[in-house]
ChimeraX commands (.cxc) that place a marker at each C-alpha (Angstrom):
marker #1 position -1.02,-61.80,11.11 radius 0.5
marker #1 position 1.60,-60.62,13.68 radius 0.5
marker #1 position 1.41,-57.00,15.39 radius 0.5
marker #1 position 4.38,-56.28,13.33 radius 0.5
marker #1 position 2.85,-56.96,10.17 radius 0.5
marker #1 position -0.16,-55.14,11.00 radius 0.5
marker #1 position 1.85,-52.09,12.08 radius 0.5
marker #1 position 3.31,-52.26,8.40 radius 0.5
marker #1 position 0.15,-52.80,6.72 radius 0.5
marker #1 position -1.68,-49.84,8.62 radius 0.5
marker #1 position 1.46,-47.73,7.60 radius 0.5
marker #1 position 1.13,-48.60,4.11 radius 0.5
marker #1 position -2.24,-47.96,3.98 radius 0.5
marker #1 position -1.79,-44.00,5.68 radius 0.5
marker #1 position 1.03,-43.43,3.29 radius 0.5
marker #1 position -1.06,-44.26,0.32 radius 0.5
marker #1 position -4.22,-42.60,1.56 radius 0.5
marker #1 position -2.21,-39.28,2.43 radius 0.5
marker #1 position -0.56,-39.62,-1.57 radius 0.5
marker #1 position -3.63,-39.99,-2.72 radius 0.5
marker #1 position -5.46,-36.84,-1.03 radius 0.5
marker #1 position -2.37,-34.92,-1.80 radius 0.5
marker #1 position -2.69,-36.45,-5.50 radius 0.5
marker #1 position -6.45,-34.82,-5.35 radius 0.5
marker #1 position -5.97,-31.82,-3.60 radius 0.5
marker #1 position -3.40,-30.74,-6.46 radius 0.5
marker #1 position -5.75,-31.73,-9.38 radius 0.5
marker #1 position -8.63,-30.09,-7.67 radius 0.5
marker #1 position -6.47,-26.67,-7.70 radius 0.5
marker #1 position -6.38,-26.84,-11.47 radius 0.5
marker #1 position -9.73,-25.87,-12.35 radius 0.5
marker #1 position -9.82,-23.67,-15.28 radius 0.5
marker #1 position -10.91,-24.40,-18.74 radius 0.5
marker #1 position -7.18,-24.05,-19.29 radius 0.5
marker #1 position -5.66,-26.29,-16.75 radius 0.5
marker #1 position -4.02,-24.02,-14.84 radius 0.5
marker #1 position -5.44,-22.87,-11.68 radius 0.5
marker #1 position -4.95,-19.02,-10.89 radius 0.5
marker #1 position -5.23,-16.64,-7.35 radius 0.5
marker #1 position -8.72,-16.80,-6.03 radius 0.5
marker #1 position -10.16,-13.16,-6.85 radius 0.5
marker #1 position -10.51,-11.09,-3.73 radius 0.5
marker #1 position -7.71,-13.12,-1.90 radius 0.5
marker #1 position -5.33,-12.20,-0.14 radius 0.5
marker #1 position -1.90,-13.78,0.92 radius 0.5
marker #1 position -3.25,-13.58,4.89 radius 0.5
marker #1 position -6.22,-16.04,3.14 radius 0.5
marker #1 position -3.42,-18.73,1.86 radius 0.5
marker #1 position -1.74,-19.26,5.28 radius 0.5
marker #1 position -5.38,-19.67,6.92 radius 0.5
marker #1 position -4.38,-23.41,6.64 radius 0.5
marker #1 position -0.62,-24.51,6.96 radius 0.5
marker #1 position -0.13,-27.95,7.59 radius 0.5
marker #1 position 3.80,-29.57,8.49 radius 0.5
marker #1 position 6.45,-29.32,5.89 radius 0.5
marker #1 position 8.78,-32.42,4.21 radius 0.5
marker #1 position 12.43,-33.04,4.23 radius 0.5
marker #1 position 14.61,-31.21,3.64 radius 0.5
marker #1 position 11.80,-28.77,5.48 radius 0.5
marker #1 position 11.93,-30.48,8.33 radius 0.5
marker #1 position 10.12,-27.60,11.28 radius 0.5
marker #1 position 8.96,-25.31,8.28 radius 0.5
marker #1 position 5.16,-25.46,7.28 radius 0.5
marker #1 position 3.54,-25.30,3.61 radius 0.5
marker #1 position 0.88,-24.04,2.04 radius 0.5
marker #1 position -0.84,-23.16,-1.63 radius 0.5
marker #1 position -0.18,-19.63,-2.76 radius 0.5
marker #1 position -2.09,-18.66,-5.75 radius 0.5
marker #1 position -0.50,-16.09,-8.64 radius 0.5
marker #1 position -1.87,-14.67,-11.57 radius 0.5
marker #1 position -0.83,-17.65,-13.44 radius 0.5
marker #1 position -1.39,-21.05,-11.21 radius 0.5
marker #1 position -0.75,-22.30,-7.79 radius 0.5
marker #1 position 1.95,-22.97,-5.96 radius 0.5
marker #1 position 3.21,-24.89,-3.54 radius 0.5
marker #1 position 5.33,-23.53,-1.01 radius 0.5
marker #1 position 7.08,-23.76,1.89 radius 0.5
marker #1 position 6.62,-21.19,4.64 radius 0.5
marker #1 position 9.31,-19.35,6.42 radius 0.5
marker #1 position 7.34,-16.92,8.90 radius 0.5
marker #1 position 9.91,-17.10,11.75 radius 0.5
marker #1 position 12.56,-15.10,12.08 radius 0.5
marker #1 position 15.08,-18.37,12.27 radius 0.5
marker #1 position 13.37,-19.90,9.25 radius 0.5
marker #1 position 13.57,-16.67,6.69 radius 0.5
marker #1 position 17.09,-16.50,7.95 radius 0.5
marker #1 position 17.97,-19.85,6.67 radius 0.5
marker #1 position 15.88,-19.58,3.98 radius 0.5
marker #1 position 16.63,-22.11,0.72 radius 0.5
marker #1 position 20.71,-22.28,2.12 radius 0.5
marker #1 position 22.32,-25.33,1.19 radius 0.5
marker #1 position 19.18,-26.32,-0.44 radius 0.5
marker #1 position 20.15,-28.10,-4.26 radius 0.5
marker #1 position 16.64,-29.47,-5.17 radius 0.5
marker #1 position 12.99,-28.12,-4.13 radius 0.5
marker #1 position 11.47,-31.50,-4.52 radius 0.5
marker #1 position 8.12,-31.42,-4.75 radius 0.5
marker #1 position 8.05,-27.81,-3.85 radius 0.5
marker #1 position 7.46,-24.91,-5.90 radius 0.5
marker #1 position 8.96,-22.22,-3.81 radius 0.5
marker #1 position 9.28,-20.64,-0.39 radius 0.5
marker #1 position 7.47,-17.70,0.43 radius 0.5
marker #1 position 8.58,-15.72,3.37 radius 0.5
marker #1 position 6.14,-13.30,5.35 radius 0.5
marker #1 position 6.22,-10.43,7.96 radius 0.5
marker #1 position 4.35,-9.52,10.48 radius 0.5
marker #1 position 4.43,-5.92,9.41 radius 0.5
marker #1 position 5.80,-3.75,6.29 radius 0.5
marker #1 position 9.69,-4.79,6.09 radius 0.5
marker #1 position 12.88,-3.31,4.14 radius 0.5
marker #1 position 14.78,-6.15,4.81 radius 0.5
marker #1 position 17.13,-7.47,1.72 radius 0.5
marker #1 position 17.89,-10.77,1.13 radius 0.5
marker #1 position 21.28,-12.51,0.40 radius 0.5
marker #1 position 22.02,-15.62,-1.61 radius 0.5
marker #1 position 24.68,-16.91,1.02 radius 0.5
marker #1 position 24.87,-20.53,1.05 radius 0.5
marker #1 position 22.00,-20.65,-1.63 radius 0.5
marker #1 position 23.23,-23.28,-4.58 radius 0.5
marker #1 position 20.52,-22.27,-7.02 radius 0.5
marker #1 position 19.29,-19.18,-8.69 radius 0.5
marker #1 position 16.30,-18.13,-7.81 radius 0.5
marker #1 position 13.22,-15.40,-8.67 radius 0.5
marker #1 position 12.28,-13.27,-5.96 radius 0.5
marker #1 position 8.71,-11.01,-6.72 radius 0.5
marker #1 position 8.28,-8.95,-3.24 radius 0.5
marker #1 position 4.48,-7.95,-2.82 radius 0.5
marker #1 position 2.52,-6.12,-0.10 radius 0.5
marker #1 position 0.18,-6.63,2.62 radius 0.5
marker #1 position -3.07,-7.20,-0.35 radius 0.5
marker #1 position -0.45,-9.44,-2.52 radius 0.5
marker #1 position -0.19,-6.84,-4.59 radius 0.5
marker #1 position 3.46,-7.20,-6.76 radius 0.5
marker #1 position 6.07,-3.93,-5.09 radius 0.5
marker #1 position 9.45,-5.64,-7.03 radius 0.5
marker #1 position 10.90,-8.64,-8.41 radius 0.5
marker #1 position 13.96,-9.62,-9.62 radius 0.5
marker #1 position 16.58,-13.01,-10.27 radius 0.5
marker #1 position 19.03,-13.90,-7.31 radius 0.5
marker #1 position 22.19,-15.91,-8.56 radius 0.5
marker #1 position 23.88,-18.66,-6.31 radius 0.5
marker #1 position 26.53,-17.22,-3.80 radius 0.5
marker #1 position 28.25,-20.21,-2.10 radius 0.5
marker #1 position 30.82,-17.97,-0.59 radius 0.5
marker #1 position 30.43,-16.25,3.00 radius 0.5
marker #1 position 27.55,-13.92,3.11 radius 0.5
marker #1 position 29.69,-11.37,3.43 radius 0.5
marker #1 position 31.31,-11.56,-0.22 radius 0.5
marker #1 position 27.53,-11.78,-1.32 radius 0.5
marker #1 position 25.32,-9.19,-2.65 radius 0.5
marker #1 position 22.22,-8.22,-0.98 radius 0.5
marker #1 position 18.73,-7.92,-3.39 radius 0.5
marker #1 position 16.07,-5.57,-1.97 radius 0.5
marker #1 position 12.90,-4.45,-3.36 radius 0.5
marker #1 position 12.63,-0.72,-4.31 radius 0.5
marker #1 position 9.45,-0.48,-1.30 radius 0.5
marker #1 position 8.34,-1.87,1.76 radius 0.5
marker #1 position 6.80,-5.48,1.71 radius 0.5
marker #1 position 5.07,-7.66,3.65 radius 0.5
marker #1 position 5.93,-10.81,1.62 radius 0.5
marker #1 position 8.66,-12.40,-0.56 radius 0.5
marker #1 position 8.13,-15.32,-2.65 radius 0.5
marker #1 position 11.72,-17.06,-3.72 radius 0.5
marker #1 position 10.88,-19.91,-6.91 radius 0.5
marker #1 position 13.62,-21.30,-8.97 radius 0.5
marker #1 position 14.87,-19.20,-11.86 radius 0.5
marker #1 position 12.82,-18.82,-15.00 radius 0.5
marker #1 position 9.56,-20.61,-13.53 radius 0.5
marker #1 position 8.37,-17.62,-11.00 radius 0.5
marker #1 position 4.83,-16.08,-11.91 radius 0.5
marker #1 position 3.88,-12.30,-12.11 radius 0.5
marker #1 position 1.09,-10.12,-11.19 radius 0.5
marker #1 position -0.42,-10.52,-7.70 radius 0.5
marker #1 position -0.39,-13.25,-5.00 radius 0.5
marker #1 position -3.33,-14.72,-2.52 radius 0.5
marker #1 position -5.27,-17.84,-2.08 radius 0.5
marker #1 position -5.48,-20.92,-4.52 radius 0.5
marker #1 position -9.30,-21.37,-5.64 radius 0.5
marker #1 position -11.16,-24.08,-3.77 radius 0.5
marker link #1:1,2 radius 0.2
marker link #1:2,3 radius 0.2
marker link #1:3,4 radius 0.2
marker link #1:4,5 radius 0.2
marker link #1:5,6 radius 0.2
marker link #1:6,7 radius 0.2
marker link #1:7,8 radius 0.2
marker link #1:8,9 radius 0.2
marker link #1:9,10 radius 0.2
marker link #1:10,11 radius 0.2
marker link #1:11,12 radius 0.2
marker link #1:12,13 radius 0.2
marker link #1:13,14 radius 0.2
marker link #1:14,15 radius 0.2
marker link #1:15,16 radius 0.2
marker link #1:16,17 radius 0.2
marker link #1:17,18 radius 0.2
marker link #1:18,19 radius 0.2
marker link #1:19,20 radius 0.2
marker link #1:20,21 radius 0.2
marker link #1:21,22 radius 0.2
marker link #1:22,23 radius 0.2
marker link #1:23,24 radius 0.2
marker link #1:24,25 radius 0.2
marker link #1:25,26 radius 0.2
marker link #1:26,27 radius 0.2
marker link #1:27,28 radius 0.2
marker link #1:28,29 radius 0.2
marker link #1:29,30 radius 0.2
marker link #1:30,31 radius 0.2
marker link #1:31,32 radius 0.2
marker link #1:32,33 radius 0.2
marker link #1:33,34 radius 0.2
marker link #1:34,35 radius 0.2
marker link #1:35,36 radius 0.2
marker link #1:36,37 radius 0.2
marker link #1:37,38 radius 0.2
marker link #1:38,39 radius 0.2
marker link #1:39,40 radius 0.2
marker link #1:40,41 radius 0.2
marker link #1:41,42 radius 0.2
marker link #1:42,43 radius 0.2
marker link #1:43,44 radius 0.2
marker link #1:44,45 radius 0.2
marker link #1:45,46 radius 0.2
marker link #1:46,47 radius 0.2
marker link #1:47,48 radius 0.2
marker link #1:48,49 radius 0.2
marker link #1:49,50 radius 0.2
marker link #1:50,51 radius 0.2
marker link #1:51,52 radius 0.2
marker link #1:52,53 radius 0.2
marker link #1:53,54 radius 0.2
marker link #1:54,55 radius 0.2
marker link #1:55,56 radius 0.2
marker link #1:56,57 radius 0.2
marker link #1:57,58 radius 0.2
marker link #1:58,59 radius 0.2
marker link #1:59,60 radius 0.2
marker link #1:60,61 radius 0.2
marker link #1:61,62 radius 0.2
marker link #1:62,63 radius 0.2
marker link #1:63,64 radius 0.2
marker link #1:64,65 radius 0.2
marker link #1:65,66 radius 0.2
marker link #1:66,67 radius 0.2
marker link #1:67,68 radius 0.2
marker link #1:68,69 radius 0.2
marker link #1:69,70 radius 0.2
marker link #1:70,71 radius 0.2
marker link #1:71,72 radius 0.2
marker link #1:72,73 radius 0.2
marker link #1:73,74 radius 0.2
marker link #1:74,75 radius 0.2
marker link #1:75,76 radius 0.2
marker link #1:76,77 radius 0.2
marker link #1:77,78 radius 0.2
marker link #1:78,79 radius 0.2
marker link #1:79,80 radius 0.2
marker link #1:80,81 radius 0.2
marker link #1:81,82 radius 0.2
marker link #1:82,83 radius 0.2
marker link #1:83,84 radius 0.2
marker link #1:84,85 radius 0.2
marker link #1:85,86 radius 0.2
marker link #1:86,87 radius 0.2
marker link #1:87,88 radius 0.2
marker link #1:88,89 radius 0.2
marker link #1:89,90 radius 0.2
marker link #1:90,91 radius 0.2
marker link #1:91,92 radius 0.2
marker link #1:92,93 radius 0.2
marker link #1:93,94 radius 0.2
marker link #1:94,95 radius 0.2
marker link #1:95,96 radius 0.2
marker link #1:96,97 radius 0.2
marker link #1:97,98 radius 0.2
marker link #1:98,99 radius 0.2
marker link #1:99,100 radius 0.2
marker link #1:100,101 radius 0.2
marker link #1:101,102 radius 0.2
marker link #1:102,103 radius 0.2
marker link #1:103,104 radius 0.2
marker link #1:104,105 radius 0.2
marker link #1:105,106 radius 0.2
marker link #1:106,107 radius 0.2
marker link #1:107,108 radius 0.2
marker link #1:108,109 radius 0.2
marker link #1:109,110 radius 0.2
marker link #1:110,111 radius 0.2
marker link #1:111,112 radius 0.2
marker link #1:112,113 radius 0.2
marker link #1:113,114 radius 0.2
marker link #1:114,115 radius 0.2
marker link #1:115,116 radius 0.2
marker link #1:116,117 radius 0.2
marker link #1:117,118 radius 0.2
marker link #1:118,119 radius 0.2
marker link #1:119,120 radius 0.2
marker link #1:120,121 radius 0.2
marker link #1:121,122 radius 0.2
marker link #1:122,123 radius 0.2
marker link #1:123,124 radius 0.2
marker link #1:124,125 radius 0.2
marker link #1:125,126 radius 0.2
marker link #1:126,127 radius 0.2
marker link #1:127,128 radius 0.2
marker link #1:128,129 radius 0.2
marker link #1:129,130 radius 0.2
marker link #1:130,131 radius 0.2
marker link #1:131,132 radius 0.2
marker link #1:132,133 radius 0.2
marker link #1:133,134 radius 0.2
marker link #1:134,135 radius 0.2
marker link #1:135,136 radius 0.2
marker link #1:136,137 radius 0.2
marker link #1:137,138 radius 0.2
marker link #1:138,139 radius 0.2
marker link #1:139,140 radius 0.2
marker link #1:140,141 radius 0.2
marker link #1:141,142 radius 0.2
marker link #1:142,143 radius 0.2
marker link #1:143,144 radius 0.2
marker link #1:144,145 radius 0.2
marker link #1:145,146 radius 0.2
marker link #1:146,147 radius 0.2
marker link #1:147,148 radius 0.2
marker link #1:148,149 radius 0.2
marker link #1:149,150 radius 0.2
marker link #1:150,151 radius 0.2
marker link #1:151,152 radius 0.2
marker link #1:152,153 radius 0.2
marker link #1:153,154 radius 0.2
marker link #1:154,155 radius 0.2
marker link #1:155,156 radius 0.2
marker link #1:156,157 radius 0.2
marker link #1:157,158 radius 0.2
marker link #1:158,159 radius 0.2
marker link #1:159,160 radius 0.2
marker link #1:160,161 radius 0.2
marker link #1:161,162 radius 0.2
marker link #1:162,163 radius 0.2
marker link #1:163,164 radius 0.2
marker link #1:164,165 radius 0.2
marker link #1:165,166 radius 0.2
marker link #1:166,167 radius 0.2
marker link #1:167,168 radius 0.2
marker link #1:168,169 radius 0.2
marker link #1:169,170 radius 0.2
marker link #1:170,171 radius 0.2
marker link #1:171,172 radius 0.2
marker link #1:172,173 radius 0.2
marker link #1:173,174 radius 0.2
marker link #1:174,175 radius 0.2
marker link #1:175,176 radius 0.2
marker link #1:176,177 radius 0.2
marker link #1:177,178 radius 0.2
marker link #1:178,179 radius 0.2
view
């Protein structure tokens, strides 16, 4: 067999092996008698991001994680850098295999978020330092200039934000999937 060939082979076989842990990974988050897997009790957001790993396109730079919720687990992309929160979902049209994008502060935060650039309406549930819900509300596309947009701010300080597409964001509290 030539290098070449063997190159492609070993390739194949990472791609696969990295589908199939991914593939496992996911089915081992839904653990209840119910199917759905829920927030770990006693979690915390802070517990979630313990282990990021690289994001995929159209994420390219961003990392992801699993973020539990009352209701299952999600997985997200991470903005927790001042350029990544400010670009945010922009020009994004699909969330492939993505469930959301949760941004997160270093400390308590006011800021209010705009859908500039954003193509798809979104949910936006704003929660606090525990993961504990402070507001939430839907954002509707604005492809127009940011400044023609409105801005959507929760009604208290936050620590996180987590953005999902409209009509499939959770309630109650966020923190870390069950392992």
């Amino acid at each position: 067999m030539s290098r070449l060939g063997l190159a492609f082979a070993l390739v194949v076989v990472v791609l696969m092996g990295t589908a199939f842990f991914g593939y496992m990974l996911r089915a081992s988050l839904d653990d209840d008698d119910d199917g759905v897997a829920r927030a770990a009790a006693g979690t915390s957001p802070a517990d979630a991001l313990a282990a990021t790993t690289d994001a995929f396109p159209p994420f390219d730079g961003f990392t992801e994680s699993y973020v539990g919720t009352d209701d299952r687990c999600l997985r997200v992309v991470i903005a927790d850098e001042s350029d990544e929160r400010v670009q945010g979902l922009r020009g994004v049209s699909d969330l492939g295999n993505y469930d959301g994008m949760l941004f997160v502060f270093g400390e308590d935060s006011h800021s209010s978020f705009t859908m500039a650039d954003t193509l798809i309406p979104l949910d936006i549930g704003w929660y606090d330092a525990n993961g504990d819900p402070v507001d939430r509300t839907v954002m509707q596309p604005c492809p127009d200039a940011e400044v023609e947009c409105p801005p959507y701010a929760a009604r208290g300080p936050y620590r996180y934000a987590l953005e999902t597409e409209a009509g499939s964001g959770g309630g109650g509290s966020i923190g870390a999937c069950p392992s």
